[in-house]
C-alpha positions as CSV (number, residue, x, y, z in Angstrom):
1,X,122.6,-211.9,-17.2
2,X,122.9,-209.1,-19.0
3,X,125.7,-207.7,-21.4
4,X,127.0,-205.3,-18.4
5,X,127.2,-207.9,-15.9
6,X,128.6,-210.9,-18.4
7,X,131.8,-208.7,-18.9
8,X,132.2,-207.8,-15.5
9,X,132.1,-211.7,-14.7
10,X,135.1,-212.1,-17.1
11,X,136.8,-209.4,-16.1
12,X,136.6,-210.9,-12.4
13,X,137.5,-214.2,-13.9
14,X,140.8,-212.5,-15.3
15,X,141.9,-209.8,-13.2
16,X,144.0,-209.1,-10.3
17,X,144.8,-206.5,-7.9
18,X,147.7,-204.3,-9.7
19,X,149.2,-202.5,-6.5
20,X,149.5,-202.5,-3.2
21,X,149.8,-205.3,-0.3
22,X,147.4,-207.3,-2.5
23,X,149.1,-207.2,-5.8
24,X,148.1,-210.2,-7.7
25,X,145.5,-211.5,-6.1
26,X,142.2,-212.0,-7.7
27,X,140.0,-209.4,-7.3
28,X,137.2,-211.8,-5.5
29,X,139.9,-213.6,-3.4
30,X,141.2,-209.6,-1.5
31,X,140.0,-209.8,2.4
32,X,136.8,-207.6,2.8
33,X,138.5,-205.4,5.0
34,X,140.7,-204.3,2.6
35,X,137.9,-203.6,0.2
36,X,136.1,-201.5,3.5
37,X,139.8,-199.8,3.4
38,X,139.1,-198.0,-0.2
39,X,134.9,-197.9,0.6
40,X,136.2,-195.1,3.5
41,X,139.6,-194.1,1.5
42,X,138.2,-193.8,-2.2
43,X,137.6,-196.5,-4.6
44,X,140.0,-196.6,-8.0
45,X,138.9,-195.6,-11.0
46,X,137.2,-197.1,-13.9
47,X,136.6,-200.8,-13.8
48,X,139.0,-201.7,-11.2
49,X,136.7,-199.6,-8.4
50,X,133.6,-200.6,-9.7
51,X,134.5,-204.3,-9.5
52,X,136.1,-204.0,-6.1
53,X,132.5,-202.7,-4.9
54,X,130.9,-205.6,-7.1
55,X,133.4,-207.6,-4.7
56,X,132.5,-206.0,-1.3
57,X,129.0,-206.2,-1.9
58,X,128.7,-210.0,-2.6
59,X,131.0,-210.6,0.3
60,X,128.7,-208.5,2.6
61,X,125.3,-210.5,1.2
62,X,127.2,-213.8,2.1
63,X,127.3,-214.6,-1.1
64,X,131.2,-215.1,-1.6
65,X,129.9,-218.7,-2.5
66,X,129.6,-217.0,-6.0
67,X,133.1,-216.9,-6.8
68,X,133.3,-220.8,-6.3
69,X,133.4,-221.3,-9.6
70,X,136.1,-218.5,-10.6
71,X,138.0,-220.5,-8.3
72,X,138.3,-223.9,-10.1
C-alpha cells in the first residue's frame, strides 16, 4: 500500500459525513445511492469527494467486504 492510499485508509477509518441526511455516518457505511446522488450532482471538494468516490467505487466492485475491518 502505498503512502497515498495508507492515509486515505485512516482517514476512512476516522471520518464522517459532515452535512446533510447523512451527517455522522462513516464515510464507507453512506448507502451507494447517495454516493450516485453527488457522482450526477458534483462531488465535494478536497478529501471528502475523493474518498466518497474511493467509497462508490469499492461498493460498485462488490467489495464493500473491505470496510469489515473499519467496522470492528
Amino acid at each position: 500500500m502505498d503512502a497515498q492510499a495508507a492515509a486515505d485508509w485512516e482517514k476512512l477509518r476516522t471520518w464522517t459525513m459532515p452535512f446533510g441526511k447523512f451527517a455522522g455516518r462513516k464515510l464507507y457505511d453512506l448507502p451507494a445511492e447517495y454516493l450516485c446522488w453527488f457522482e450526477q450532482k458534483g462531488w465535494p471538494a478536497g478529501d471528502l469527494g475523493r474518498l466518497l468516490q474511493i467509497v462508490l467505487e469499492a461498493k460498485r466492485q462488490g467489495a464493500d467486504h473491505a470496510f469489515a475491518p473499519l467496522r470492528k
